[in-house]
CHARMM-style PDB file with segment names, atoms N, HN, CA, C and O in Angstrom:
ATOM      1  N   UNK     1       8.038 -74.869 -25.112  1.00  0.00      PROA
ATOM      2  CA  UNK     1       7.375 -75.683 -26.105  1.00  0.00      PROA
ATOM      3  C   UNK     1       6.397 -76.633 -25.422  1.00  0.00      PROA
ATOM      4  O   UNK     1       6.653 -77.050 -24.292  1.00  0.00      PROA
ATOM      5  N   UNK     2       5.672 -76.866 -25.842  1.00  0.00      PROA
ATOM      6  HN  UNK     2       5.463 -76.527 -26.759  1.00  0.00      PROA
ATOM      7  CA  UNK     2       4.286 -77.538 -25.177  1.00  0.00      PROA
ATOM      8  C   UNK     2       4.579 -79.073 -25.359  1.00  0.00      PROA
ATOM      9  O   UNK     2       5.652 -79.411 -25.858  1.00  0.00      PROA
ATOM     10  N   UNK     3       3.981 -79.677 -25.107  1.00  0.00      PROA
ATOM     11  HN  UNK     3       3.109 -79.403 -24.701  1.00  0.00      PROA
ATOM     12  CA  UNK     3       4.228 -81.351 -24.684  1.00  0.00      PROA
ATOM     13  C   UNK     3       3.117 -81.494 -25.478  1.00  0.00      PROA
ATOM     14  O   UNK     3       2.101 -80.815 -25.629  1.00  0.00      PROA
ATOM     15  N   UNK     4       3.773 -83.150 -26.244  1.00  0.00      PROA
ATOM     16  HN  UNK     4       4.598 -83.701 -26.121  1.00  0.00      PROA
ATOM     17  CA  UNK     4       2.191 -83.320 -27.012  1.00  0.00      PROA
ATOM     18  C   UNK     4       1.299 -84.576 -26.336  1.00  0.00      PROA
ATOM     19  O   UNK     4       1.807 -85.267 -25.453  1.00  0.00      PROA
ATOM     20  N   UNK     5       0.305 -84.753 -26.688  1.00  0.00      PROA
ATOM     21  HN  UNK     5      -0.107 -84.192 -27.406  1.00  0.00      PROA
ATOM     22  CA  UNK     5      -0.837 -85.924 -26.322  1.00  0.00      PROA
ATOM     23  C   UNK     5      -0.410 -86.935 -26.056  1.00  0.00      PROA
ATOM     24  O   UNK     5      -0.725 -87.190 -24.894  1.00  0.00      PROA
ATOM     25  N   UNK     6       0.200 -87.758 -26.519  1.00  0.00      PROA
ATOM     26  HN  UNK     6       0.457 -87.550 -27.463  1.00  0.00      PROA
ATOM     27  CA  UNK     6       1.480 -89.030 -26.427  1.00  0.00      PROA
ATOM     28  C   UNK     6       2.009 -89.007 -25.405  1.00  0.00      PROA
ATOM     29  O   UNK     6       1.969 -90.037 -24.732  1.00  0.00      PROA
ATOM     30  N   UNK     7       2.736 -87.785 -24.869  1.00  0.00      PROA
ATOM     31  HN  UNK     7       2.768 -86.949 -25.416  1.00  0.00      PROA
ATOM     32  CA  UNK     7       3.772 -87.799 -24.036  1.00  0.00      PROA
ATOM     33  C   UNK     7       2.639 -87.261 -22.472  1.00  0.00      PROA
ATOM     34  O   UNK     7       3.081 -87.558 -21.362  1.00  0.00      PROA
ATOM     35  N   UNK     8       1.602 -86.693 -22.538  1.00  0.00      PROA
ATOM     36  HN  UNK     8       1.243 -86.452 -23.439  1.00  0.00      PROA
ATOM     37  CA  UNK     8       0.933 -87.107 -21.512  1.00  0.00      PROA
ATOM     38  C   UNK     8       0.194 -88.532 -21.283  1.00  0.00      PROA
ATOM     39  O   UNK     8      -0.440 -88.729 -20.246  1.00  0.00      PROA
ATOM     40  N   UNK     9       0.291 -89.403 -22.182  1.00  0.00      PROA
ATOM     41  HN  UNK     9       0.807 -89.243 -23.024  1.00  0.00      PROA
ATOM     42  CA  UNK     9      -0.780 -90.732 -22.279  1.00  0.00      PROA
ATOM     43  C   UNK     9       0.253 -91.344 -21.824  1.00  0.00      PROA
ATOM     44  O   UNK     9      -0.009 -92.240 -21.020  1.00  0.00      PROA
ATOM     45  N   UNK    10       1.697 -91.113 -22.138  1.00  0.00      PROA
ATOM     46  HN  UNK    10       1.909 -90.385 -22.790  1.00  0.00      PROA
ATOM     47  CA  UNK    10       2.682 -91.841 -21.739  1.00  0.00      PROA
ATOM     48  C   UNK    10       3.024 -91.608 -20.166  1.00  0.00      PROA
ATOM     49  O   UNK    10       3.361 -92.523 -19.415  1.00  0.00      PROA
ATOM     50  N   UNK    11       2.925 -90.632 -19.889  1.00  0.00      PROA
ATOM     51  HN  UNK    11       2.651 -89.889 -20.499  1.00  0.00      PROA
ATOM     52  CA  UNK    11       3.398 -90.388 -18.286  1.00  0.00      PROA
ATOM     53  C   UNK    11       2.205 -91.134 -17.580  1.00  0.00      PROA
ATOM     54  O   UNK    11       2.473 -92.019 -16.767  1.00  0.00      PROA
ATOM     55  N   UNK    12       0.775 -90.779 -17.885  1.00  0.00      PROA
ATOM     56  HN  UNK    12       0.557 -90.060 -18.545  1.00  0.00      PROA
ATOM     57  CA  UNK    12       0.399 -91.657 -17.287  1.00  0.00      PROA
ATOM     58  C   UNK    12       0.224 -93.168 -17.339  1.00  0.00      PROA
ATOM     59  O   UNK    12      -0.273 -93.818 -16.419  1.00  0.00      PROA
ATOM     60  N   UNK    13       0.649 -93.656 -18.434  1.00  0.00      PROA
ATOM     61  HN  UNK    13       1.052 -93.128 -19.181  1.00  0.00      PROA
ATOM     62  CA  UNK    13       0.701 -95.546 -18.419  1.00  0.00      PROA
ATOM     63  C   UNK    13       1.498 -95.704 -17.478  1.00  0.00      PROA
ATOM     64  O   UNK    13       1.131 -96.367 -16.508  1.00  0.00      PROA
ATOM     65  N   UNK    14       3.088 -95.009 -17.532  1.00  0.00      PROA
ATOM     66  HN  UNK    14       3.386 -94.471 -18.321  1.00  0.00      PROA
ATOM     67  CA  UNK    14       4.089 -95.304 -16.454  1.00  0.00      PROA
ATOM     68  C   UNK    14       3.638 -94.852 -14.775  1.00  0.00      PROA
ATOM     69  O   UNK    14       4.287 -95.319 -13.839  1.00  0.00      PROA
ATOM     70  N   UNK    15       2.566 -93.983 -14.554  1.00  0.00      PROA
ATOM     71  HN  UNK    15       2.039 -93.603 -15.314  1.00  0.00      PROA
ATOM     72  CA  UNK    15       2.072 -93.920 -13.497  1.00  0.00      PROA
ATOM     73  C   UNK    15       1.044 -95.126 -12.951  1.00  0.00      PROA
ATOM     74  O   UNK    15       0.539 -95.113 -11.828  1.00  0.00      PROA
ATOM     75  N   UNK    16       0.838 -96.132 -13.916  1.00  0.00      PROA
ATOM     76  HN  UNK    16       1.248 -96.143 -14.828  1.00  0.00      PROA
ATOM     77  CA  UNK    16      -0.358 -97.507 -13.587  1.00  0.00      PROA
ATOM     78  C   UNK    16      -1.721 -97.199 -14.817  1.00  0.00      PROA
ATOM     79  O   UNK    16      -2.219 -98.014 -15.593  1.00  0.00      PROA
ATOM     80  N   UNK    17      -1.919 -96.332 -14.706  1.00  0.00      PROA
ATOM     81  HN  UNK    17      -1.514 -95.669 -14.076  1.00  0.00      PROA
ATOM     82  CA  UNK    17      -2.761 -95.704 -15.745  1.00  0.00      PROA
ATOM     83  C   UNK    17      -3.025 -96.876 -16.397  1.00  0.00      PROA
ATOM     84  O   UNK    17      -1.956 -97.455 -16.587  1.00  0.00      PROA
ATOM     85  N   UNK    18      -4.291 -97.722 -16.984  1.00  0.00      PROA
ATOM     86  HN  UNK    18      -5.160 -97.251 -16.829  1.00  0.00      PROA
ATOM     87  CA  UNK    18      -4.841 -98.438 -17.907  1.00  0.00      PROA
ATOM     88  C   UNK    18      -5.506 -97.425 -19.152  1.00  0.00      PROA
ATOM     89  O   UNK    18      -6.377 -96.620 -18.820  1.00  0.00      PROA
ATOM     90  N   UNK    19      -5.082 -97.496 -20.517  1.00  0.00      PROA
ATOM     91  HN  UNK    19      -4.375 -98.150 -20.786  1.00  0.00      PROA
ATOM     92  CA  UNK    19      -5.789 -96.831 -21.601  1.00  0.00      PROA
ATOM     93  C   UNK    19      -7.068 -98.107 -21.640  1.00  0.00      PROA
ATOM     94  O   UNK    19      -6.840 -99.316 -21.594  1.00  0.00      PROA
ATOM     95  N   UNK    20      -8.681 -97.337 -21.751  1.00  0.00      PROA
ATOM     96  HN  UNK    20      -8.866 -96.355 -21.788  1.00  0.00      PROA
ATOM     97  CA  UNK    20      -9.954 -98.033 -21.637  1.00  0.00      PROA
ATOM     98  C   UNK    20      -9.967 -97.855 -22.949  1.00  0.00      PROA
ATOM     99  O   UNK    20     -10.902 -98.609 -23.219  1.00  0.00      PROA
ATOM    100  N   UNK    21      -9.672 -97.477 -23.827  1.00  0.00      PROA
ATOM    101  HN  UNK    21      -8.913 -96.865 -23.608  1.00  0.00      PROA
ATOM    102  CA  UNK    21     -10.112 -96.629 -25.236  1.00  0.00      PROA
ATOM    103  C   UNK    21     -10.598 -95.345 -25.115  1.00  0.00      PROA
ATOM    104  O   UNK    21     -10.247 -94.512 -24.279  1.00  0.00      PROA
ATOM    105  N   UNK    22     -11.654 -95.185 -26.235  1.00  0.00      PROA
ATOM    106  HN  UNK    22     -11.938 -95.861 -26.915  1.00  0.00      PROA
ATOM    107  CA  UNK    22     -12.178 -94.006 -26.371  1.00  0.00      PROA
ATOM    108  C   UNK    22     -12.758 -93.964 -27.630  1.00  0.00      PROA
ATOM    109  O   UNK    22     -12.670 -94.768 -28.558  1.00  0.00      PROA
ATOM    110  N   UNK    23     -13.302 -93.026 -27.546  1.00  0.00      PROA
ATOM    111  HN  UNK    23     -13.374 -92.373 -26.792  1.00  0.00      PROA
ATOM    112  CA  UNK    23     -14.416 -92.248 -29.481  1.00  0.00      PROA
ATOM    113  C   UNK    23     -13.787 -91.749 -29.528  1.00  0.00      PROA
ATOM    114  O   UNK    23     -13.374 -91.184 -28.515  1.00  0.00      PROA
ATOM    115  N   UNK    24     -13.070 -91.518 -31.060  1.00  0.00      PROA
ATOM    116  HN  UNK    24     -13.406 -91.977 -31.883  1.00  0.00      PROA
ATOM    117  CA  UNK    24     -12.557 -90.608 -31.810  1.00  0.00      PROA
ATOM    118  C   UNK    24     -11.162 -90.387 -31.565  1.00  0.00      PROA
ATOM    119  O   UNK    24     -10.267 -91.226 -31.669  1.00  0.00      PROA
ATOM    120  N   UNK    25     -10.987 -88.421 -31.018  1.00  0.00      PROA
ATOM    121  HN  UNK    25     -11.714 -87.739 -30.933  1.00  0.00      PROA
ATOM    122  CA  UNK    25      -9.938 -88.577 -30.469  1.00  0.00      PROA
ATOM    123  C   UNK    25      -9.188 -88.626 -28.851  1.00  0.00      PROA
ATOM    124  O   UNK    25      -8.068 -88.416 -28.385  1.00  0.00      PROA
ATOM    125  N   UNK    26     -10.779 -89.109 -28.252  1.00  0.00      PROA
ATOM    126  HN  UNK    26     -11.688 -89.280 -28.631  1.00  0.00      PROA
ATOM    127  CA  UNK    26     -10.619 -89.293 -26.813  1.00  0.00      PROA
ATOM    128  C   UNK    26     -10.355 -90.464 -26.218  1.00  0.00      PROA
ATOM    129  O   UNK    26     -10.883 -91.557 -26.426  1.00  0.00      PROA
ATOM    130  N   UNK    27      -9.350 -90.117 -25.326  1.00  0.00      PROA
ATOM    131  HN  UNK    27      -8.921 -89.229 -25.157  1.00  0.00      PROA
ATOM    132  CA  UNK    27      -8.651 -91.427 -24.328  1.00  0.00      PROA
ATOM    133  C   UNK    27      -9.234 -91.122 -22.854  1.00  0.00      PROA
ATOM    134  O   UNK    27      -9.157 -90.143 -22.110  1.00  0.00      PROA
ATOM    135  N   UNK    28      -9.920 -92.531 -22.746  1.00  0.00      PROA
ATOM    136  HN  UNK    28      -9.983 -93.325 -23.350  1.00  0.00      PROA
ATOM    137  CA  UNK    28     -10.354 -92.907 -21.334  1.00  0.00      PROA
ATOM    138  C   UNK    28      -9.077 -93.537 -20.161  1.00  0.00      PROA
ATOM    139  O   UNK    28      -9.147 -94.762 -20.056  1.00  0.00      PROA
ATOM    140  N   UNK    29      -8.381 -93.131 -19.621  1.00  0.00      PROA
ATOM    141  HN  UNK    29      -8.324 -92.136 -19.706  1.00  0.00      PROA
ATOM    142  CA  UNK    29      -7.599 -93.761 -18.880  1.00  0.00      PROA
ATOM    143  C   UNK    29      -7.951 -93.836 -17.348  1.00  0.00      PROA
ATOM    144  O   UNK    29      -8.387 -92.881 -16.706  1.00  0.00      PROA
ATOM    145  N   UNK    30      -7.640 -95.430 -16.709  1.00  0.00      PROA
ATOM    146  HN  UNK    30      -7.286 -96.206 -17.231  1.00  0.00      PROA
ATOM    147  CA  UNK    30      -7.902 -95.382 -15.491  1.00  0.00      PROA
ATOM    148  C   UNK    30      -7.131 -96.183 -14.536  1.00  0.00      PROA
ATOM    149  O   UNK    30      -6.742 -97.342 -14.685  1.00  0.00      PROA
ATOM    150  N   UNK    31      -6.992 -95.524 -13.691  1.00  0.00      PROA
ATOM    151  HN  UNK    31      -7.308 -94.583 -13.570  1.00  0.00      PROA
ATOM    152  CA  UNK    31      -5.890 -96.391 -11.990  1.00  0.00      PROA
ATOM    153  C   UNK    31      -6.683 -97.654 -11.529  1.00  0.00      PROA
ATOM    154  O   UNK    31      -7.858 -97.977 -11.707  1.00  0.00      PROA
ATOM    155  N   UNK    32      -5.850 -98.143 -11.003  1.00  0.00      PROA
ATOM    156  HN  UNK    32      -4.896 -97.881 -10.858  1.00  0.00      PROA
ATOM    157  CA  UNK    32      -6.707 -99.593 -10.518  1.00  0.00      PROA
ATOM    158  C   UNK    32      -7.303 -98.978  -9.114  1.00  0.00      PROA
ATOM    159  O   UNK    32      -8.188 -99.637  -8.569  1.00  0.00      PROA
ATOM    160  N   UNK    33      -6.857 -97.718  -8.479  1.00  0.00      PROA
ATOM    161  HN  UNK    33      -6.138 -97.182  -8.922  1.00  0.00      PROA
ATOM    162  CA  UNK    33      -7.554 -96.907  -7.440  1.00  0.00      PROA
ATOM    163  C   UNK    33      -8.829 -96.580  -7.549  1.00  0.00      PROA
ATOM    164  O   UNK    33      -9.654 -96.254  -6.695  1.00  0.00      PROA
ATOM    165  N   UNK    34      -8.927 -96.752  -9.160  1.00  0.00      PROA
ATOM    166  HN  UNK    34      -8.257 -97.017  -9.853  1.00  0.00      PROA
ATOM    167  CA  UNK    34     -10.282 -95.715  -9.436  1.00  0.00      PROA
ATOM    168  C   UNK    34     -10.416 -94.502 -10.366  1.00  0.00      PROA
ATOM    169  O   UNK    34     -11.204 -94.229 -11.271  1.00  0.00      PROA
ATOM    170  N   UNK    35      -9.201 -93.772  -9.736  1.00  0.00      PROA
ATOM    171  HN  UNK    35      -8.560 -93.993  -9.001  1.00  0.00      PROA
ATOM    172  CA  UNK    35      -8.904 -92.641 -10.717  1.00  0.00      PROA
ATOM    173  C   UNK    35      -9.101 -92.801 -12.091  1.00  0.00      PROA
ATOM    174  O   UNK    35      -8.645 -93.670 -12.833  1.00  0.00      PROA
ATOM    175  N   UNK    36      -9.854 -91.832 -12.347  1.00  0.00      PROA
ATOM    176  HN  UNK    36     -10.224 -91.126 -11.744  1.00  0.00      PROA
ATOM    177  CA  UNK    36      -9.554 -91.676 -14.133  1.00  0.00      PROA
ATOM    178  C   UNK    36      -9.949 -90.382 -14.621  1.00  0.00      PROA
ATOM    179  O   UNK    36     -10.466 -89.422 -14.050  1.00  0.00      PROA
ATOM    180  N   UNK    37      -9.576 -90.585 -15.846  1.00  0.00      PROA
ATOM    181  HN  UNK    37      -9.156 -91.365 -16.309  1.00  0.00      PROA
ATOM    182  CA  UNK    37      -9.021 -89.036 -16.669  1.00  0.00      PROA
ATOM    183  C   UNK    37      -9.482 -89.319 -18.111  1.00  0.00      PROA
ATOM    184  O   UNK    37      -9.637 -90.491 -18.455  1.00  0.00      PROA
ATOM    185  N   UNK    38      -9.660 -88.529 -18.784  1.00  0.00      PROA
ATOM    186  HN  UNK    38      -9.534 -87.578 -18.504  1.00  0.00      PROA
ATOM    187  CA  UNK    38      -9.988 -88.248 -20.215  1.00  0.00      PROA
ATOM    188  C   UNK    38      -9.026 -87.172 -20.987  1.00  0.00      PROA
ATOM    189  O   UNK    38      -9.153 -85.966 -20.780  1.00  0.00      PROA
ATOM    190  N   UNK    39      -8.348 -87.543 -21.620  1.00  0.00      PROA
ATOM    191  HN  UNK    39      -8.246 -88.523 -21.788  1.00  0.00      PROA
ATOM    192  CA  UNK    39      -7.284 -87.001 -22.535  1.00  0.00      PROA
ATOM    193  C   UNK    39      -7.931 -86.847 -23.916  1.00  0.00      PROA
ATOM    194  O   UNK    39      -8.109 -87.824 -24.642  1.00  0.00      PROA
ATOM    195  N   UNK    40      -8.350 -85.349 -24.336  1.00  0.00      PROA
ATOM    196  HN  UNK    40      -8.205 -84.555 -23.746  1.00  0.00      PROA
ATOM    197  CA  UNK    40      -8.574 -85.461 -25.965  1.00  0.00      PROA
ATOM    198  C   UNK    40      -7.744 -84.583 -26.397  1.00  0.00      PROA
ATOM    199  O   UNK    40      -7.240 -83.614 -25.829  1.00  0.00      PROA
ATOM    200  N   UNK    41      -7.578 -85.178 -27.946  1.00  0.00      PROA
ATOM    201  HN  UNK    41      -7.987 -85.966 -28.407  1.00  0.00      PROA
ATOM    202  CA  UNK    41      -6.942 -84.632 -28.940  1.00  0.00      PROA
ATOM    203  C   UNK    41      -5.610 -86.001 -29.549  1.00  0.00      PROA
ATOM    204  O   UNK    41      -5.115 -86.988 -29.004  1.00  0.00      PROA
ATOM    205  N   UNK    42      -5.481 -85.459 -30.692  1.00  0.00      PROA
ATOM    206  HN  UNK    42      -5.883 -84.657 -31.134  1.00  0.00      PROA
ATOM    207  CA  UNK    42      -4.749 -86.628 -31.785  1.00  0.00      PROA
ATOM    208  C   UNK    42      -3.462 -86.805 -30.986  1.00  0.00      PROA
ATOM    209  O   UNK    42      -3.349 -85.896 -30.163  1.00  0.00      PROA
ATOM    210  N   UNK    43      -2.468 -87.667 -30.958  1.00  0.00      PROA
ATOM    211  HN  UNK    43      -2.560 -88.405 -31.626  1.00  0.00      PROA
ATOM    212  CA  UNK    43      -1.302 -87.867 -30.160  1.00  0.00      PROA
ATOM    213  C   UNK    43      -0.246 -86.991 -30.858  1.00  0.00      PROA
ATOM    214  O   UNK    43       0.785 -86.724 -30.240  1.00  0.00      PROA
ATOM    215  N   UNK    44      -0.418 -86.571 -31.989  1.00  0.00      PROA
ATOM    216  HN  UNK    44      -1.256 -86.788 -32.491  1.00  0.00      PROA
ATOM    217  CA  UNK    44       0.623 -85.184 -32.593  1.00  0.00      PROA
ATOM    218  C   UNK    44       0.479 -84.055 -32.107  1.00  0.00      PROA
ATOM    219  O   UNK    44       1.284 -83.132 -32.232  1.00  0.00      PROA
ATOM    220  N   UNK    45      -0.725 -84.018 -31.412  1.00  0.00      PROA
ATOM    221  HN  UNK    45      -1.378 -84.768 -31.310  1.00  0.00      PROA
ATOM    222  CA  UNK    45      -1.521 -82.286 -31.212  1.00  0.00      PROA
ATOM    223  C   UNK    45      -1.004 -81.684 -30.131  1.00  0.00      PROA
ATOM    224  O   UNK    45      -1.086 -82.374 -29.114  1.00  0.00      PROA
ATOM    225  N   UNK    46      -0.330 -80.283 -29.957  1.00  0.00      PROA
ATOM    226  HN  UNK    46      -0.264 -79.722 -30.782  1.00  0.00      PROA
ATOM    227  CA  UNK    46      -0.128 -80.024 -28.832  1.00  0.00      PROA
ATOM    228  C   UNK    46      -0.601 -80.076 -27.704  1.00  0.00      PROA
ATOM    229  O   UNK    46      -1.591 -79.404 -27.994  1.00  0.00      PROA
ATOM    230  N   UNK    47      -0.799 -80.379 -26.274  1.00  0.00      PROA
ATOM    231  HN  UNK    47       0.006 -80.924 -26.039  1.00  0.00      PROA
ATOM    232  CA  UNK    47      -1.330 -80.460 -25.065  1.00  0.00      PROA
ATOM    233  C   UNK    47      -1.369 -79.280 -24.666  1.00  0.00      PROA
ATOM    234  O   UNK    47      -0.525 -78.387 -24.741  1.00  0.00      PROA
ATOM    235  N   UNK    48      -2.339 -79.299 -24.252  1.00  0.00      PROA
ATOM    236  HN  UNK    48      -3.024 -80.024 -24.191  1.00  0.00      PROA
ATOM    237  CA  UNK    48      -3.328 -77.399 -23.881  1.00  0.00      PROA
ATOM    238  C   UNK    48      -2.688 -77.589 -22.288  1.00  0.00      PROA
ATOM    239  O   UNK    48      -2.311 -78.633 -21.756  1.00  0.00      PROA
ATOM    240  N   UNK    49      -2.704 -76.383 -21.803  1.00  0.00      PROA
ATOM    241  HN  UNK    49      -3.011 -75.535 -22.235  1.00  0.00      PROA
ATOM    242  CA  UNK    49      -2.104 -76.019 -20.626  1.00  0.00      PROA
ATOM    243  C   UNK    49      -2.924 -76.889 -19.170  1.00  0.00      PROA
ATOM    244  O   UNK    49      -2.350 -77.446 -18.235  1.00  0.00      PROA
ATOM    245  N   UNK    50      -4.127 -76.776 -19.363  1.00  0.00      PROA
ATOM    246  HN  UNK    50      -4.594 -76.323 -20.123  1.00  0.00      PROA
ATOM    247  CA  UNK    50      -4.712 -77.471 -18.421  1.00  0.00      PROA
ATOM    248  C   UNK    50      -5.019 -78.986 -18.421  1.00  0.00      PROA
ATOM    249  O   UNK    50      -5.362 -79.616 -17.420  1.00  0.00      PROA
ATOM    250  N   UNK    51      -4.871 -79.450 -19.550  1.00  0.00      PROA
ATOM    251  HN  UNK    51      -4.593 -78.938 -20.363  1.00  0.00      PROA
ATOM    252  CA  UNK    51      -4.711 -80.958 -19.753  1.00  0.00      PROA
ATOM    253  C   UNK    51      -3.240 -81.531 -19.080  1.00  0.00      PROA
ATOM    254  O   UNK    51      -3.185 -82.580 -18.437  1.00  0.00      PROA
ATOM    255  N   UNK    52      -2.144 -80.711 -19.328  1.00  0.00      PROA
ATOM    256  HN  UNK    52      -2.188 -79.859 -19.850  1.00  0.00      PROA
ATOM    257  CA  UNK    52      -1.128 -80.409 -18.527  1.00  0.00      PROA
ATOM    258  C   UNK    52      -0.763 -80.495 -17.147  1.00  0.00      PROA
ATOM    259  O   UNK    52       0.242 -81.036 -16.686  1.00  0.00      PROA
ATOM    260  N   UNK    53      -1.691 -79.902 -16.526  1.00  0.00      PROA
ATOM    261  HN  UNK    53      -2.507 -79.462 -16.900  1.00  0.00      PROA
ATOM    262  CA  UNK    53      -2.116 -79.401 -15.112  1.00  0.00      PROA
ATOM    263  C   UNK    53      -2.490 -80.850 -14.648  1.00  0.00      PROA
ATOM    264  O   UNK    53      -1.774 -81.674 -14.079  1.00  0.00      PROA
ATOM    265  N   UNK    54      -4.228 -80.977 -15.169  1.00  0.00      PROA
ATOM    266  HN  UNK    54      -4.810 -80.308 -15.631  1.00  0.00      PROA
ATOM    267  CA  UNK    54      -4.921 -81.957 -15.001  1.00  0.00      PROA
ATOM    268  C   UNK    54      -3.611 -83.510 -14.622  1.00  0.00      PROA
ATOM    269  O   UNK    54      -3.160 -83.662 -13.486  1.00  0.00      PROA
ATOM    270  N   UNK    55      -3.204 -84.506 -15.860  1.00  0.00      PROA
ATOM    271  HN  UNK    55      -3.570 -84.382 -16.783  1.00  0.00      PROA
ATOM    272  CA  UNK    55      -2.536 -85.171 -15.943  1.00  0.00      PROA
ATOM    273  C   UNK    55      -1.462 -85.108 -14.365  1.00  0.00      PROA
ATOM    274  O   UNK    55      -1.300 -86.044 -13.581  1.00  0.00      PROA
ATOM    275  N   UNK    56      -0.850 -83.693 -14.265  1.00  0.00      PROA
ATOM    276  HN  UNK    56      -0.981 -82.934 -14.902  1.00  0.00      PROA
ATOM    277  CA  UNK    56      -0.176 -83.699 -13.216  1.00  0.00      PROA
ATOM    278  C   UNK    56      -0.780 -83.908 -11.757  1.00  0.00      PROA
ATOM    279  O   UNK    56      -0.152 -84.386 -10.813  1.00  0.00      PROA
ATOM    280  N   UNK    57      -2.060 -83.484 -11.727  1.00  0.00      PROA
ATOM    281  HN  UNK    57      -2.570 -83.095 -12.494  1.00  0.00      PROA
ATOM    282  CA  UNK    57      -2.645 -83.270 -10.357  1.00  0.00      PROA
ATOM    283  C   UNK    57      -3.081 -84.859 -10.463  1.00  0.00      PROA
ATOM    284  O   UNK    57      -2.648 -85.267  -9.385  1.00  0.00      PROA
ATOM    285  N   UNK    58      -3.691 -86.029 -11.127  1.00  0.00      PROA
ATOM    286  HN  UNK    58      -4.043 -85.698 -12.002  1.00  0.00      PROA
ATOM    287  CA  UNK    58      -4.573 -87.352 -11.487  1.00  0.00      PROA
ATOM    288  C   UNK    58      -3.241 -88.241 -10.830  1.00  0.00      PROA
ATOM    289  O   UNK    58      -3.432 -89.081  -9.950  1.00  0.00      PROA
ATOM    290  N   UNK    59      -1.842 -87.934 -11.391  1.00  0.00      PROA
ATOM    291  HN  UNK    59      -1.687 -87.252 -12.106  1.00  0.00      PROA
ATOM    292  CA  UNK    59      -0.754 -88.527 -10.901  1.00  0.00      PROA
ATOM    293  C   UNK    59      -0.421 -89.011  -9.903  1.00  0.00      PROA
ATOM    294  O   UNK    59      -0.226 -90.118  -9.400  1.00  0.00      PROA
ATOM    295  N   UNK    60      -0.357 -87.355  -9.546  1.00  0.00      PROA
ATOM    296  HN  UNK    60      -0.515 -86.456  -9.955  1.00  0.00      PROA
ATOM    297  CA  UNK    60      -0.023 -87.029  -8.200  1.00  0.00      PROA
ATOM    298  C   UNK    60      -1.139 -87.573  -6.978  1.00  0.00      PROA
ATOM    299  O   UNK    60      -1.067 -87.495  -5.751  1.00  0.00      PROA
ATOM    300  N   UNK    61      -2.064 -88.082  -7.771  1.00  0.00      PROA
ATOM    301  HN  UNK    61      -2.123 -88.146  -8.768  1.00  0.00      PROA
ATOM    302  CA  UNK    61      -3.323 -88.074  -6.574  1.00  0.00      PROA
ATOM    303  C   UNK    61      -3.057 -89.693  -6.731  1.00  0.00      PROA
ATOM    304  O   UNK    61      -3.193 -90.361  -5.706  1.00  0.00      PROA
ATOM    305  N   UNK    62      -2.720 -90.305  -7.836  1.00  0.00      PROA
ATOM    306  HN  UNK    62      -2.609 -89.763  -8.669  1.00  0.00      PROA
ATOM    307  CA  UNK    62      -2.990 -91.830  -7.478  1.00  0.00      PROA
ATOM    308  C   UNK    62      -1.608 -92.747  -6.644  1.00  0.00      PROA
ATOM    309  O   UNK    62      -1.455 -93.945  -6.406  1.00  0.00      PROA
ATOM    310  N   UNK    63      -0.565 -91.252  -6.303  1.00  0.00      PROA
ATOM    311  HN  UNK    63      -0.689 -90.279  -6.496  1.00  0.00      PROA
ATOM    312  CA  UNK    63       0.193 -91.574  -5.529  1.00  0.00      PROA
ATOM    313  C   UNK    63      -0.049 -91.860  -4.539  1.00  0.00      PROA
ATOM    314  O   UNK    63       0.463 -92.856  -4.030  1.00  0.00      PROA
ATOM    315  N   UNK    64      -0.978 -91.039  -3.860  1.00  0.00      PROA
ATOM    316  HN  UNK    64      -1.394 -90.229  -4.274  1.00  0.00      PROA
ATOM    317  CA  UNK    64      -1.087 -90.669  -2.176  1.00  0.00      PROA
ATOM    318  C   UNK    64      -1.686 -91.996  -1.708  1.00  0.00      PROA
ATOM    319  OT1 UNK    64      -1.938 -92.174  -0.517  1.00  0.00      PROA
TER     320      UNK     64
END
């Protein structure tokens, strides 16, 4: 079962992640590193496989 929009916006707040806003149904999020990411779609909507990916690799990078 796929993970929805929420629950990636959520992994990354708990990663440091700042939500900037966004238009519509896009979320600007960014690390105090620098990093940032763009998450679209409504927070009910399923999360597409590479938004998935993405989120995981942005994480993982503002670890290092």
């Amino acid at each position: 079962m796929a993970r929805k929009i929420r629950q990636l916006i959520r992994d990354l707040e708990r990663a440091g992640f700042l939500d900037r806003g966004g238009k519509g149904s896009h979320r600007n999020l960014e690390h105090p590193q620098g990093i940032r990411i763009t998450v679209s779609g409504q927070p009910g909507d399923d999360a597409k496989r590479y938004q998935e990916r993405e989120v995981r690799s942005k994480i993982r990078e503002s670890k290092e």
